[in-house]
C-alpha positions in Angstrom: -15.8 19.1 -1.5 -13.2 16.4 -1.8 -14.8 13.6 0.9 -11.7 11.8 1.5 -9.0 14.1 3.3 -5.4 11.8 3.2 -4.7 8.5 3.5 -1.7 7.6 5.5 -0.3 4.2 5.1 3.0 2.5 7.2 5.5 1.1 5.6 8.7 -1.3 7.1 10.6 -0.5 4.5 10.6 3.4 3.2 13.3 2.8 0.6 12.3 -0.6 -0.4 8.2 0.6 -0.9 8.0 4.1 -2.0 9.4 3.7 -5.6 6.0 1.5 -6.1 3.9 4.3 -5.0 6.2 6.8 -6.8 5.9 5.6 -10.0 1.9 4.2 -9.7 0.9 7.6 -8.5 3.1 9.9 -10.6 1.8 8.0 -13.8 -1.8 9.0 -12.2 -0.8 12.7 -12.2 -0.2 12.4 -8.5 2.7 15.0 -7.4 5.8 13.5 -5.0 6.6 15.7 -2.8 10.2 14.5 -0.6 10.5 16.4 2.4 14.5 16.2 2.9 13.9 16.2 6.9 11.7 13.5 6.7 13.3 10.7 5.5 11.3 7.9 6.3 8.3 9.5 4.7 7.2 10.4 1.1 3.9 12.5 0.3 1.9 12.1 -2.7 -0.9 15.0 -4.0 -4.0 14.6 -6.2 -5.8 17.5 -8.1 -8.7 17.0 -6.1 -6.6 18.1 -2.7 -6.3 14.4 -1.2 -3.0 13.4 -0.4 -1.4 10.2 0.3 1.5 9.5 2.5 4.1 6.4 3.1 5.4 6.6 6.3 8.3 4.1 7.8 7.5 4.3 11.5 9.1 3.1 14.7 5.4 2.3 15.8 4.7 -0.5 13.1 4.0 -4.3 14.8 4.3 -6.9 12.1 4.2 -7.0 8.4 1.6 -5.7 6.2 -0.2 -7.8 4.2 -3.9 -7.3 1.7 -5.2 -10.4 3.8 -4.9 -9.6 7.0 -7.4 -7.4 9.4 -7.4 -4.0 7.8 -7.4 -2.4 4.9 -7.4 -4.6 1.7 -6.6 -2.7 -1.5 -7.3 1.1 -2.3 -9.0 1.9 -5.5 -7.4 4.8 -8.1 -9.0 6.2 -11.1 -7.3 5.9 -14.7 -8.1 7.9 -17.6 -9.0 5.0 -20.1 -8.5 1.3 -20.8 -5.5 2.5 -22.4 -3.9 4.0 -19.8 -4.9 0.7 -18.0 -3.2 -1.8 -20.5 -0.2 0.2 -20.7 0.0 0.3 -17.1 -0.5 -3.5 -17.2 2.5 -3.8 -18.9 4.6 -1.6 -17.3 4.0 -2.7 -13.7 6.3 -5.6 -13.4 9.4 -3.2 -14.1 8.1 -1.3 -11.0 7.0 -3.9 -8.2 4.0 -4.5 -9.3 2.4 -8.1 -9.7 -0.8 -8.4 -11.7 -3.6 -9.9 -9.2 -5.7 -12.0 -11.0 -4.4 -11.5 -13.9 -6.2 -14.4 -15.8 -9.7 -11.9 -15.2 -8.5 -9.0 -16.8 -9.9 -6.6 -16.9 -13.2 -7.9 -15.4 -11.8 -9.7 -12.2 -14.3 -7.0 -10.5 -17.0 -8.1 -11.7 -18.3 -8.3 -16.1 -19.1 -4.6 -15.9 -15.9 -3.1 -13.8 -12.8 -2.9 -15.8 -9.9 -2.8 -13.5 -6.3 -3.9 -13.0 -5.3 -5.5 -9.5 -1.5 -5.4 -8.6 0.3 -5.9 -5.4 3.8 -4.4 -4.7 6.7 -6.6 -2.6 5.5 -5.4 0.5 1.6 -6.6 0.2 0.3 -3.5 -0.8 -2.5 -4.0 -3.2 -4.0 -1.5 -5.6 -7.1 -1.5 -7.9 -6.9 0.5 -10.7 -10.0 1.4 -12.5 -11.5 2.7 -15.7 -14.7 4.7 -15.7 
């Protein structure tokens, strides 16, 4: 059994954020799914039956940000180093910016190889090679 169910994050800015996500996750093998009555919310799936959704909500007080109180980055699987390195460069032609960049892979620690990036809206991802 998957443990984690869905994650939900908020988002001040739907149209601005999601292509981020979309093109992260899809490159993943995540699934979009647009729901055309719900436009100021996207849905991504994973294999394992977790989801993931963006939501741009009326309720949202203040700007998100990876160093505030909260949640600080989420942490994705990739299927190799390769897959990491060409998702190195290919991040910065979708709102991606490398975080600590000059420990790549390793910024994790010597035996975690990962790839930090934050999007415009403070979002930050790990991405990480078994």
């Amino acid at each position: 059994m998957n443990v984690v169910h869905h994650i939900e994050l908020w988002t001040t800015d739907i149209a601005g954020t999601a292509p981020s996500f979309d093109w992260l996750l899809t490159t993943l093998g995540w699934t979009a799914e647009t729901d055309p009555g719900w436009p100021l919310g996207r849905t991504w799936h994973h294999t394992s039956g977790m989801y993931l959704v963006l939501e741009q909500s009326a309720a949202v007080d203040g700007a998100h940000h990876r160093t505030h109180a909260g949640l600080n980055h989420l942490a994705l699987r990739v299927t190799d180093r390769a897959q990491l390195d060409r998702m190195r460069a290919e991040c910065p032609r979708h709102g991606w910016v490398e975080v600590f960049a000059d420990r790549y892979p390793h910024a994790g620690g010597p035996q975690h190889t990962a790839l930090f990036v934050e999007n415009a809206e403070g979002f930050e991802l790990e991405l990480v090679a078994d």
